[in-house]
C-alpha positions as CSV (number, residue, x, y, z in Angstrom):
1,X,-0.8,4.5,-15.8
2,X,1.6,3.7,-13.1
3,X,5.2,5.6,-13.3
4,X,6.4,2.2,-12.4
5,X,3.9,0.5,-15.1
6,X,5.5,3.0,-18.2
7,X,9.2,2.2,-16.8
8,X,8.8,-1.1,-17.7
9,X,7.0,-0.7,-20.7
10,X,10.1,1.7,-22.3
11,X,12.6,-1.2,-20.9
12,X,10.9,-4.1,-22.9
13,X,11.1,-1.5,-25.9
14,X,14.9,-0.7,-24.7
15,X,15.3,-4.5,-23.9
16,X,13.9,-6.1,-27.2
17,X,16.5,-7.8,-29.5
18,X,19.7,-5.9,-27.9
19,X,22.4,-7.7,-25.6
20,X,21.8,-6.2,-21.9
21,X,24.6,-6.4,-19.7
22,X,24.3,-7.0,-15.6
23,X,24.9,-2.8,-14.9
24,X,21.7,-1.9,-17.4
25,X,19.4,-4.6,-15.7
26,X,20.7,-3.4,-12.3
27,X,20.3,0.2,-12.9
28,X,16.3,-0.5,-14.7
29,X,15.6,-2.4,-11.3
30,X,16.9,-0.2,-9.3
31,X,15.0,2.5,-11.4
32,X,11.1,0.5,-10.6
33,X,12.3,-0.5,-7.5
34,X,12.3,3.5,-6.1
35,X,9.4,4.2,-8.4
36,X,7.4,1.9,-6.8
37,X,8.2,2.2,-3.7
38,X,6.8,5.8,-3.8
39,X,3.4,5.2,-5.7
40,X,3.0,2.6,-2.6
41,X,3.6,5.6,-0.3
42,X,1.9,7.8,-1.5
43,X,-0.9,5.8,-2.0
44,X,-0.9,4.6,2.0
45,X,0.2,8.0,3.1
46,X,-3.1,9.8,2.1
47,X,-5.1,6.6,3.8
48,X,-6.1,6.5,7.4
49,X,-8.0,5.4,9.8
50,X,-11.1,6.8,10.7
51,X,-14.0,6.2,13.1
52,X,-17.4,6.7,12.1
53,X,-20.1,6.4,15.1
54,X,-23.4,6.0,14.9
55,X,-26.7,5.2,17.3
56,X,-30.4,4.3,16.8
57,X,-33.0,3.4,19.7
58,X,-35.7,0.4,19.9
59,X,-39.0,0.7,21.6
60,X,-38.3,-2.4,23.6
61,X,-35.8,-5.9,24.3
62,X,-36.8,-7.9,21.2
63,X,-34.3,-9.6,19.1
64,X,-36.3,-9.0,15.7
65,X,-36.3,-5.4,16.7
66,X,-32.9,-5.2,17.9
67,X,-30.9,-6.8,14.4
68,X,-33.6,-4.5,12.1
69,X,-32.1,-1.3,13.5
70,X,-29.2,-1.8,13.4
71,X,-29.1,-2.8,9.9
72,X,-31.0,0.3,9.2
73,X,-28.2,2.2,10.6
74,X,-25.1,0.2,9.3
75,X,-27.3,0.9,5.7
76,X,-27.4,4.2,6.8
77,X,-23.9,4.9,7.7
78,X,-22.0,2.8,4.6
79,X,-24.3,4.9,2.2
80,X,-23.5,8.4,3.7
81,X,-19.8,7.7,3.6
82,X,-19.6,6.0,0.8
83,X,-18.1,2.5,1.9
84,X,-19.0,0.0,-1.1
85,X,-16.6,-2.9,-0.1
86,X,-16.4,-4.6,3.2
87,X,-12.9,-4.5,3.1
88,X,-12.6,-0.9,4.1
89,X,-13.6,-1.3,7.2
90,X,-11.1,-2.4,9.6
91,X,-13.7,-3.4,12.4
92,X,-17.0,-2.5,14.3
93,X,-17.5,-2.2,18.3
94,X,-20.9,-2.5,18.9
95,X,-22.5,-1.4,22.2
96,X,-26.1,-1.9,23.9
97,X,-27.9,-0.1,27.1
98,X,-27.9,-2.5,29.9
99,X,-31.7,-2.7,28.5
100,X,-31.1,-4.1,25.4
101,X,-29.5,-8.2,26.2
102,X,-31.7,-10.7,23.4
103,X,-29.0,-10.3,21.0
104,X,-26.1,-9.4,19.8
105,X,-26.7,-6.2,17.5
106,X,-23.4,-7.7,15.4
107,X,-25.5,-10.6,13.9
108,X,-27.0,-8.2,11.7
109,X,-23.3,-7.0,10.7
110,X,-22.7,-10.8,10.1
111,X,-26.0,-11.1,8.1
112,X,-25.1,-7.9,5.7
113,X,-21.9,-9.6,5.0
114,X,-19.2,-8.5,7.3
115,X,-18.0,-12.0,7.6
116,X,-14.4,-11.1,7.7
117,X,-15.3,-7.6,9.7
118,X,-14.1,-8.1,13.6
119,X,-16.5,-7.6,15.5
120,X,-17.3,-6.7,19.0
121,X,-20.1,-6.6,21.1
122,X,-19.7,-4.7,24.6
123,X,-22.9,-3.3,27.3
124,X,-22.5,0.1,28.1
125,X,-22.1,1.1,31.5
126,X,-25.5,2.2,33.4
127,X,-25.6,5.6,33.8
128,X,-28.3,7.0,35.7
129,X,-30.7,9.1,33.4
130,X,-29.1,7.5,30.3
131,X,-31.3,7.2,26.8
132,X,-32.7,3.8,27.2
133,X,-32.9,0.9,25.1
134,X,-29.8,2.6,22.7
135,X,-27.5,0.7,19.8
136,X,-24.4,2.4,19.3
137,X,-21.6,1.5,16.9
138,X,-17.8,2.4,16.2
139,X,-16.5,1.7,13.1
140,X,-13.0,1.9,12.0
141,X,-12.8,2.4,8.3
142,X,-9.5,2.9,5.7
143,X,-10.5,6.3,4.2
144,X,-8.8,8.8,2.5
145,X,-11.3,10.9,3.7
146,X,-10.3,13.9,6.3
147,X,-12.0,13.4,9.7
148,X,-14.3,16.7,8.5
149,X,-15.7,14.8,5.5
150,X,-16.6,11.8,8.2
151,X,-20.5,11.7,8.4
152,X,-21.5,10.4,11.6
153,X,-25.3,9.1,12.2
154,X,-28.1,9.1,14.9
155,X,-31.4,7.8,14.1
156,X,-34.6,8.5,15.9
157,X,-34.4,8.9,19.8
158,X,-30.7,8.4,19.9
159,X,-30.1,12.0,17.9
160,X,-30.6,13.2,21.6
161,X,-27.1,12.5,22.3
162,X,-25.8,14.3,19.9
163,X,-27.5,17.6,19.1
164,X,-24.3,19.2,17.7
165,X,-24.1,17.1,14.4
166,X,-26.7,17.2,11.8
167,X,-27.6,13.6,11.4
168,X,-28.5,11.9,8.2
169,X,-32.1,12.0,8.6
């Protein structure tokens, strides 16, 4: 229970059937007042925001294609870190290869029910060389998590452009 929560349970005991003058209620609200004020602090003190990125490829330009992997790896990256509710994430920048233009890979954000999720849909810039035909995604996520517990995801071709982190699958 809340140290605010068992301050006002002892006033009601304290309170019932006894004449309270202005000082006692003053000093009890003043009492939950900083009590609460703390548990809110310390509760938004150990949160913070954190991006998580992932990537997956497609074999070519098709729309079915495109929204299927990227739900695959929005699956992929909510399960590894855990996120259960919508609400933790704070938004998602998705980006596509100059390749990839018959959809927006954020429909299928939209369609696993980010509704209230911003969203942002951006084309990379066309680097010579580049891994072609790539989905990448920034999310920004409340978490109480340290940036070391963050589990960041590549699927299939795109683990290429990051060999230093061991990828979910």
């Amino acid at each position: 229970m809340l140290a605010a929560a068992r301050i006002a349970e002892q006033a009601c005991g304290w309170l019932s059937g006894r004449m309270v003058n202005r000082y006692d209620l003053q000093r009890l609200i003043e009492c939950l007042r900083i009590e609460c004020s703390s548990e809110f602090e310390r509760e938004w003190a150990e949160m913070s925001v954190r991006g998580i990125r992932g990537a997956t490829c497609v074999d070519c330009d098709n729309p079915e294609l495109l929204l299927a992997a990227t739900r695959e790896l929005l699956a992929e990256l909510l399960q590894q870190n855990q996120i259960v509710d919508f609400d933790e994430i704070v938004s998602a920048i998705f980006t596509t290869t100059p390749d990839l233009t018959s959809t927006f890979p954020a429909e299928a954000a939209r369609a696993l029910g980010m509704r209230q999720v911003p969203l942002l849909c951006a084309s990379e810039i066309a680097v010579p060389q580049a891994l072609p035909r790539c989905i990448r995604v920034l999310l920004h996520v409340n978490s109480s998590k340290a940036p070391s517990e963050i589990v960041h995801v590549y699927l299939g071709e795109a683990k290429k452009l990051r060999p230093d982190i061991q990828s979910a699958q």
